[in-house]
C-alpha positions in Angstrom: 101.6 86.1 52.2 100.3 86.7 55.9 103.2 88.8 56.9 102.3 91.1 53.5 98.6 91.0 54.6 98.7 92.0 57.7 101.7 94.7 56.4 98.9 96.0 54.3 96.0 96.1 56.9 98.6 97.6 59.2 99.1 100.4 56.1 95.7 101.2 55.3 94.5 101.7 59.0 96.5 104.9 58.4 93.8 105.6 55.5 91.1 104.7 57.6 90.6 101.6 56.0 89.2 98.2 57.3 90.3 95.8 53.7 87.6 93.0 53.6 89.4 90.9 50.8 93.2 91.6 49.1 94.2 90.1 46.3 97.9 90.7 45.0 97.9 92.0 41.3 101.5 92.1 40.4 103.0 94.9 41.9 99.8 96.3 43.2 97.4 94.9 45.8 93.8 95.1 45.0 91.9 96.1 48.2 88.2 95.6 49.0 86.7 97.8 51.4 83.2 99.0 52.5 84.1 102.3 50.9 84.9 101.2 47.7 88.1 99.5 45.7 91.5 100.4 45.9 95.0 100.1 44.2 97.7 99.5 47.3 101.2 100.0 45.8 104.5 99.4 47.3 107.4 101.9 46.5 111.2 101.2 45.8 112.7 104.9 47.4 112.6 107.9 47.8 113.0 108.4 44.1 109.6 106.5 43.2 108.1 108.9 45.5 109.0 111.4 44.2 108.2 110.9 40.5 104.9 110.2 41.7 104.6 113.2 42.9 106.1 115.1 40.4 103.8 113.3 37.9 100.5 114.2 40.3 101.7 118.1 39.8 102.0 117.7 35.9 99.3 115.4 34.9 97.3 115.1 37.9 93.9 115.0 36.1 95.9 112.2 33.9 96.0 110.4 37.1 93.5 108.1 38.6 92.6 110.1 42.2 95.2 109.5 45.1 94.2 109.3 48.4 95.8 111.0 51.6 96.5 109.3 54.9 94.7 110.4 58.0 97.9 112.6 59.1 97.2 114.2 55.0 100.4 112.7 53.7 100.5 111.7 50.2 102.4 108.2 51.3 102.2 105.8 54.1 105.3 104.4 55.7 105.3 100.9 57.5 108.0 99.0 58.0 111.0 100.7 56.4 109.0 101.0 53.0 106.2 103.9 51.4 102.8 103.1 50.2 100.8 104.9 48.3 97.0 104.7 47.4 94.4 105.1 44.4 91.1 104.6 43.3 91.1 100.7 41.4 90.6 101.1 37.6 89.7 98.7 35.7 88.9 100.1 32.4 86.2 100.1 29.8 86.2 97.2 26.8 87.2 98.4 23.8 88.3 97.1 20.5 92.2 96.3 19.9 92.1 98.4 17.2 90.6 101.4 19.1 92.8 100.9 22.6 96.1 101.3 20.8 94.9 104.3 18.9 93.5 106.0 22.5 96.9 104.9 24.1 99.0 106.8 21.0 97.0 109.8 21.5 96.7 109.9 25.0 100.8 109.7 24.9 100.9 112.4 22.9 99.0 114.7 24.7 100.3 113.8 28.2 104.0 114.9 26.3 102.2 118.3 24.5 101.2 119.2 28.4 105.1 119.5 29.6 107.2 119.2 26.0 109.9 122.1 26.1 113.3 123.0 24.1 116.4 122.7 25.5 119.7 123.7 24.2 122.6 120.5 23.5 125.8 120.5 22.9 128.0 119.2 20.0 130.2 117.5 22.5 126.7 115.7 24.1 125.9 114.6 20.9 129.0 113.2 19.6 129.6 111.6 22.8 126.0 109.8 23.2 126.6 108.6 19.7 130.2 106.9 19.8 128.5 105.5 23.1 126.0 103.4 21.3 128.3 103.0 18.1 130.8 101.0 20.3 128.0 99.1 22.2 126.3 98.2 19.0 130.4 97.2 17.7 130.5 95.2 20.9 127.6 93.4 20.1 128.4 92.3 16.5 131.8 91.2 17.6 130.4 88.6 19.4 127.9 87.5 16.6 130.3 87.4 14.2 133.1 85.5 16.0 130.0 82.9 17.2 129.1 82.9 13.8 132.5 82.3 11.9 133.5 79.3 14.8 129.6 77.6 14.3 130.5 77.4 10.0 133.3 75.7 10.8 131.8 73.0 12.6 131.1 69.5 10.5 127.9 69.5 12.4 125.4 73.1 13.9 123.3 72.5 16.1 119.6 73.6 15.6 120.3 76.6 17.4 123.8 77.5 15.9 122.4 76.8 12.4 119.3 79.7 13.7 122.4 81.8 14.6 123.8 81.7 11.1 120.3 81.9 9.2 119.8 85.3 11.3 122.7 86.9 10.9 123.1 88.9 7.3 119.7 90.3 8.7 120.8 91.5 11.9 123.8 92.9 10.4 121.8 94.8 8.1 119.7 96.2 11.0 123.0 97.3 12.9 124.0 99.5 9.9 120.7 101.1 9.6 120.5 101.8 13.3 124.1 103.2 12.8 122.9 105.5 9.6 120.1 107.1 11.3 122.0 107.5 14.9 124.5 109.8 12.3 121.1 111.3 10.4 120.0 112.3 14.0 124.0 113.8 15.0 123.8 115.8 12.3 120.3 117.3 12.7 121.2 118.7 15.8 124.7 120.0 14.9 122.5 122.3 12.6 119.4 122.9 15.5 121.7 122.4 19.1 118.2 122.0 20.2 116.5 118.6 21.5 113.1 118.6 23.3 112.4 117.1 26.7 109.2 116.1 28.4 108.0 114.7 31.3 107.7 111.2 30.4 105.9 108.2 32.0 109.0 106.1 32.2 106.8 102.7 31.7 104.6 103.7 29.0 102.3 100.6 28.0 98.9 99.3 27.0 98.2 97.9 30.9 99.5 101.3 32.3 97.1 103.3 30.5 93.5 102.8 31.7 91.3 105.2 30.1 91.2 108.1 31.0 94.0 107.1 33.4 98.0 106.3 33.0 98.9 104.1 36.3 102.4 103.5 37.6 104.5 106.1 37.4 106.9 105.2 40.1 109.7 105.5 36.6 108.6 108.8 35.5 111.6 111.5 34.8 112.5 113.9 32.3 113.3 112.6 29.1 112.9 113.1 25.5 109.0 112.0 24.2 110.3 109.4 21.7 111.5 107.9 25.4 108.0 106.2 25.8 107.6 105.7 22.6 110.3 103.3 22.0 109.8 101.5 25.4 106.1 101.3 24.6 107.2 99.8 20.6 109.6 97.8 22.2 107.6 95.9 24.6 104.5 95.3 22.2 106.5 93.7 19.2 107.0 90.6 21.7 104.3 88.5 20.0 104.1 86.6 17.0 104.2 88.1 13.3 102.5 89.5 11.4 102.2 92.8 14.1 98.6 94.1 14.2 98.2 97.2 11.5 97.1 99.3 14.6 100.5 99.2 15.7 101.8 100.6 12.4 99.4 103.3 12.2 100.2 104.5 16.0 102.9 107.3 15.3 100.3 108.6 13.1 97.9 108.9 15.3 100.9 110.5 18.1 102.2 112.9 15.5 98.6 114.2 15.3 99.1 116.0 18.6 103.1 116.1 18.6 104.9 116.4 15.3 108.5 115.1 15.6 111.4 116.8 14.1 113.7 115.1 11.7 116.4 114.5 14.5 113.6 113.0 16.7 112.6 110.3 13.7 116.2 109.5 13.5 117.0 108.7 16.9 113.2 107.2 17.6 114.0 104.5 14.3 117.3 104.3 14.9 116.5 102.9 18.9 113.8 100.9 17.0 115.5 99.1 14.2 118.9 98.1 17.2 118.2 94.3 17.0 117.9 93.4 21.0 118.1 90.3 22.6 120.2 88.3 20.3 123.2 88.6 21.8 122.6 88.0 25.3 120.4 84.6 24.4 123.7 83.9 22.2 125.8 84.4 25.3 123.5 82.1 27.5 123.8 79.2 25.3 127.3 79.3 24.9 127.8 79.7 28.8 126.2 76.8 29.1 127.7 73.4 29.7 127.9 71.7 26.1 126.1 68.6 28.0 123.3 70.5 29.6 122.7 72.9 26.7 118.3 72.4 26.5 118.4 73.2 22.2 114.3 73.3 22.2 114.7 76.0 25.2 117.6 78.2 23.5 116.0 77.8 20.2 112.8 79.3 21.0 114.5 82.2 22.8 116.3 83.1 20.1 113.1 82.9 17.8 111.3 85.1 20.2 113.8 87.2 19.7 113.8 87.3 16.1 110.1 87.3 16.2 109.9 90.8 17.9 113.3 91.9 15.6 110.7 91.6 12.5 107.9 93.4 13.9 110.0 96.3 14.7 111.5 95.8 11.4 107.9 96.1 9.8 107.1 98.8 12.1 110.3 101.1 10.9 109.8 100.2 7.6 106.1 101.5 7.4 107.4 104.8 9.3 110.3 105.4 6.8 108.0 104.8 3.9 105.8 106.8 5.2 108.0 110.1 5.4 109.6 109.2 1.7 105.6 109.5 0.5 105.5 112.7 2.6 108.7 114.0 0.9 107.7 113.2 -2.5 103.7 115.0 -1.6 106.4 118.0 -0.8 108.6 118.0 -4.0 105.5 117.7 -6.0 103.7 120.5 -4.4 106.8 122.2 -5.1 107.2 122.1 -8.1 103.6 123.1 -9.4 103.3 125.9 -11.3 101.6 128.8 -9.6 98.2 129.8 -11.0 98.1 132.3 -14.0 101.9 131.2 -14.9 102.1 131.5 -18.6 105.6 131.0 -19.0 106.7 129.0 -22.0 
């Protein structure tokens, strides 16, 4: 920690900076001075630096302000590695409730600023989508050869027995994935269009800091429902039943950016893949059978399947909600116009 410290010191005297107290917070060092508080972060490459800066010339008032060196560069260099450095945000208190609504919205207007159309190719499409079919065919493989050997034991184990109460459920989940990934194939056989934004690559509650998104040492070009599913994906890790904000948070998205039908079928198929399972299956069984913790593998594998039905309850809401939509449609449809005196 005193070789990082004085790395740091030795990094913000090129800002002009005389720290009084650091504290490490995660990946970013928090940094008292006599000027104020700052955000010290370390970069990875070349590449991190330049999707910061890419993301400063896109969404720079989305930003929280970055500070130049004294020789106005954008990043500090020490040591073999960069360093950039912002203002320390900390955030307002707000209800659950009204922080995932603000981070949905936010989301979608950070994709709005830089969304465009760009032509795809049958051949793209087909390919991406035999990609994940044979990953997903990998995946159930080894689920259902685990599963078929553990039924024929005289005695499972508490985890093998979780393995086999699981498993007509994941299935189930793997065709559905499967069904949309084909829904969202054929949509853009009929468009050869797919939209691209600049997304945030990380795209989390604790990255966005109102007004502010932080870290965006992963940001690229990528379609929108890119965030969306990472962001989904990393928030369903908690116990049921998932928070109804969570539900109601494309909503609240769609308000600013509309998806297409090919953009709901690949975002729900990506949602519904069940992940997790088979690399916690793969664990236990490379295990040795003396040394095999069942409490520890257990409770993996019901994490996992504790964030498999939250997404599930997610997906479902979504897909309910455009059948409800669809049936609004037909209805309005079919009305008869005003001053129709047929029959």
């Amino acid at each position: 920690m005193a070789i990082r410290s004085e790395t740091y010191r030795a990094v913000l005297h090129q800002y002009g900076l005389q720290p009084q107290r650091i504290e490490q917070r995660g990946k970013a060092a928090k940094v008292y001075t006599d000027r104020g508080i700052f955000a010290l972060k370390m970069l990875d490459g070349e590449q991190e630096a330049a999707a910061i800066w890419q993301s400063l010339h896109y969404y720079g008032r989305h930003c929280p302000p970055v500070y130049w060196t004294r020789h106005r560069s954008l990043f500090a260099a020490e040591g073999g590695r960069l360093y950039y450095l912002h203002a320390w945000q900390d955030g307002e208190a707000r209800a659950r409730e009204e922080t995932v609504r603000a981070f949905f919205h936010g989301l979608s207007r950070l994709h709005r600023a830089t969304v465009r159309t760009v032509e795809v190719s049958e051949e793209e499409v087909a390919a991406y989508r035999k990609q994940k079919k044979e990953e997903w065919q990998r995946e159930r493989t080894v689920w259902e050869d685990r599963v078929e050997q553990y039924e024929t034991a005289w005695y499972m184990s508490p985890f093998q027995l979780q393995c086999c109460t699981y498993f007509h459920e994941v299935m189930r989940a793997y065709l559905f994935a499967e069904d949309q990934l084909t829904a969202w194939e054929e949509a853009l056989q009929e468009t050869k269009q797919w939209r691209v934004a600049w997304v945030h690559g990380k795209a989390r509650l604790s990255h966005y800091v109102a007004p502010y998104w932080i870290s965006w040492e992963r940001a690229h070009w990528n379609s929108p429902v890119y965030d969306l599913i990472a962001a989904l994906r990393v928030h369903v890790q908690t116990l049921p039943p998932l928070g109804q904000e969570w539900m109601r948070g494309m909503d609240e998205y769609e308000k600013e950016l509309p998806l297409s039908a090919g953009e709901r079928a690949f975002l729900y198929s990506h949602l519904a893949e069940p992940r997790g399972f088979v690399r916690c299956l793969e664990q236990y069984e490379a295990a040795p059978r003396k040394e095999r913790n069942e409490r520890k593998y257990v409770a993996a594998l019901q994490r996992c399947y504790f964030a498999f039905k939250n997404m599930e309850a997610i997906v479902m809401h979504l897909v309910q909600r455009d059948a409800a939509r669809q049936q609004e449609e037909a209805i309005k449809h079919e009305e008869p116009e005003q001053g129709d005196d047929s029959g």
